[in-house]
N, C-alpha and C positions, 0 to 999 in steps of 0.2 A: 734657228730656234723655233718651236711651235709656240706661235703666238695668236695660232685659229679663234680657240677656245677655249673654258675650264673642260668642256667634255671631251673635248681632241687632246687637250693635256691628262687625261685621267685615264683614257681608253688607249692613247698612243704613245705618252710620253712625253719629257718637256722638249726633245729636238737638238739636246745638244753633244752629242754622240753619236756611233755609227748602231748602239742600242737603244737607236728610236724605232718606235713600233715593232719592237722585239718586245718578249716576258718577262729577260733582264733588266731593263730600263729601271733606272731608282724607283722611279715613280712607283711603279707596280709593287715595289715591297709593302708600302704604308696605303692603298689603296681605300683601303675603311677606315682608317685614323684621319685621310686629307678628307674624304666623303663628308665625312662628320662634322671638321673644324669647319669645310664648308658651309655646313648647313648651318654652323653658328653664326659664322660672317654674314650669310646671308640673311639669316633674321636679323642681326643688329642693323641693317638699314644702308650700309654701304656699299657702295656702288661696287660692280665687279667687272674688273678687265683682264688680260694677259698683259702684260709686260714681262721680257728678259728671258722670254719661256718660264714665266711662273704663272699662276692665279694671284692678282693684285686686288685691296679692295681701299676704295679711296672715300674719300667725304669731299664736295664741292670742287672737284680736282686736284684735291690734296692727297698725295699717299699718304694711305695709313698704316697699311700693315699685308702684307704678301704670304703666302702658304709656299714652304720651300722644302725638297724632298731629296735627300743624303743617304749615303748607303747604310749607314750607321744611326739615324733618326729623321727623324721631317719637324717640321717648326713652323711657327707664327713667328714672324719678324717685323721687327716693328720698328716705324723710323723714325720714330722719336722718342724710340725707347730706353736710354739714356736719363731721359726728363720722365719715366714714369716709377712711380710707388713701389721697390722692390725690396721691402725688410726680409723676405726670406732667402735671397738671394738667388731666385730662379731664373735674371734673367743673366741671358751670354752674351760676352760679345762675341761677333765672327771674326775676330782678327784683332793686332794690336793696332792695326791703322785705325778702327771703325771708332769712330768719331760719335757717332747719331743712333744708330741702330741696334739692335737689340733684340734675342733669340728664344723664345720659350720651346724645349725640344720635349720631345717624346720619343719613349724607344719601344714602342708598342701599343696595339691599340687599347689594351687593359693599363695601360701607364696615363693615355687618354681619357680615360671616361675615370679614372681616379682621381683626375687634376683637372676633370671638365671644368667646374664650377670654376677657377682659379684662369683658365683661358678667357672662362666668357669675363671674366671681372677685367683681366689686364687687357682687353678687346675694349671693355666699358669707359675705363680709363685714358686709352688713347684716343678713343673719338672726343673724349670729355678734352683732353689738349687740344686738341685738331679746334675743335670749336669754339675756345677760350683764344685760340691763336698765340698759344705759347711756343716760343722758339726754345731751342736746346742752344746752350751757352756751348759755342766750340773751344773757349779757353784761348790760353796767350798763343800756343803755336799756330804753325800756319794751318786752318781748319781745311778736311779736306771737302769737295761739293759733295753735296748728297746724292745728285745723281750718278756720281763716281763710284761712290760709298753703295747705292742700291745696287749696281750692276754688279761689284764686288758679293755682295752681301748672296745675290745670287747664284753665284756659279762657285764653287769652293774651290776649284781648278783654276779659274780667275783669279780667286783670293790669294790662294797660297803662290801664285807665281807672283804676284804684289809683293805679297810679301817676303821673299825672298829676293830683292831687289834692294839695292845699295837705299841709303836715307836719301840722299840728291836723286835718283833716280826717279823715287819715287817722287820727288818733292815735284819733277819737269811732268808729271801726268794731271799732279792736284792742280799749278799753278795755270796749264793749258787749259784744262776744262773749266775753272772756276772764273778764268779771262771773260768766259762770254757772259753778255749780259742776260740773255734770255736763256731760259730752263730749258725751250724745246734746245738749243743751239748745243748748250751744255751736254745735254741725255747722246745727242750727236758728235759730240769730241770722245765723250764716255767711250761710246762703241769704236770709236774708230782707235782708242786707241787699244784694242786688245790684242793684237798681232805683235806692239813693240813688248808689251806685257810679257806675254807667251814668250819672246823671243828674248827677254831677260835685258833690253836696252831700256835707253831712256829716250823720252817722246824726241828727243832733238839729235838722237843717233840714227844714223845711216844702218 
């Protein structure tokens, strides 16, 4: 994955196909709608990295909300967007597993600047949790880690092979990564296990 930079992911791509640094690459469809939600992120004050081949933007080392680019729309996702204010019901989840996260899409950049106002407000919103240190309630089942849930949330092609995977199956990916105690340790089970993923096993199959 290109995790150079937001201007290496914008001019070349996120990296996770053989349409990186090609004109195909998603990326390139929404190139003025990600430019812009950029520009918003980046005046609201949060910090900006890559992760997962996306543009992530965090508050104090807390993810907060990542720019993510579909052949079908690009989105602000947000990861504890579950626990934010959505009376009009604009936000998505990525999947039936996603637990935390949460998708404001757009399918053009005139669908953008129609719903600006309504980005920067649920932008406002999460940093306002991020800062209050509210957690999202995962409920009675087994919750799955977030950095499972980010890396899913990321790659749609990741996602859907998730989920297409028996409920136990899926159950031996959440309970391996959520084993570790530290986040970096976690984000590192994450990644490793996307080959059993892909490969439609479970973390404990050969």
């Amino acid at each position: 994955m290109n995790n150079t930079s937001v201007e290496s992911y914008l001019a070349e791509g996120c990296g996770r196909c053989k349409l990186f640094q090609t004109p195909e690459c998603k990326v390139h469809l929404w190139t003025d709608g990600l430019i812009e939600l950029r520009k918003i992120l980046l005046e609201s004050g949060l910090d900006e990295d890559m992760k997962w081949g996306s543009p992530c933007y965090s508050l104090n080392g807390q993810n907060v909300v990542m720019l993510t680019s579909f052949r079908e729309h690009f989105a602000l996702g947000f990861f504890k967007g579950a626990a934010l204010p959505d009376a009009g019901g604009e936000l998505a989840s990525p999947g039936p597993n996603s637990r935390f996260l949460r998708r404001l899409s757009f399918t053009s950049f005139d669908d953008l600047m129609a719903r600006r106002q309504r980005a920067v407000d649920f932008i406002k919103q999460a940093i306002k949790l991020e800062r209050a240190g509210i957690e999202v309630d995962p409920g009675e089942t087994e919750p799955m880690p977030i950095e499972l849930e980010q890396r899913l949330a990321a790659d749609a092609d990741l996602q859907a092979a998730f989920d297409s995977l028996t409920p136990g199956r899926q159950r031996s990916f959440i309970l391996y990564v959520s084993g570790a105690k530290q986040s970096a340790t976690r984000e590192s089970r994450a990644e490793r296990c996307e080959p059993k993923i892909y490969a439609g096993k479970g973390y404990n199959e050969r």
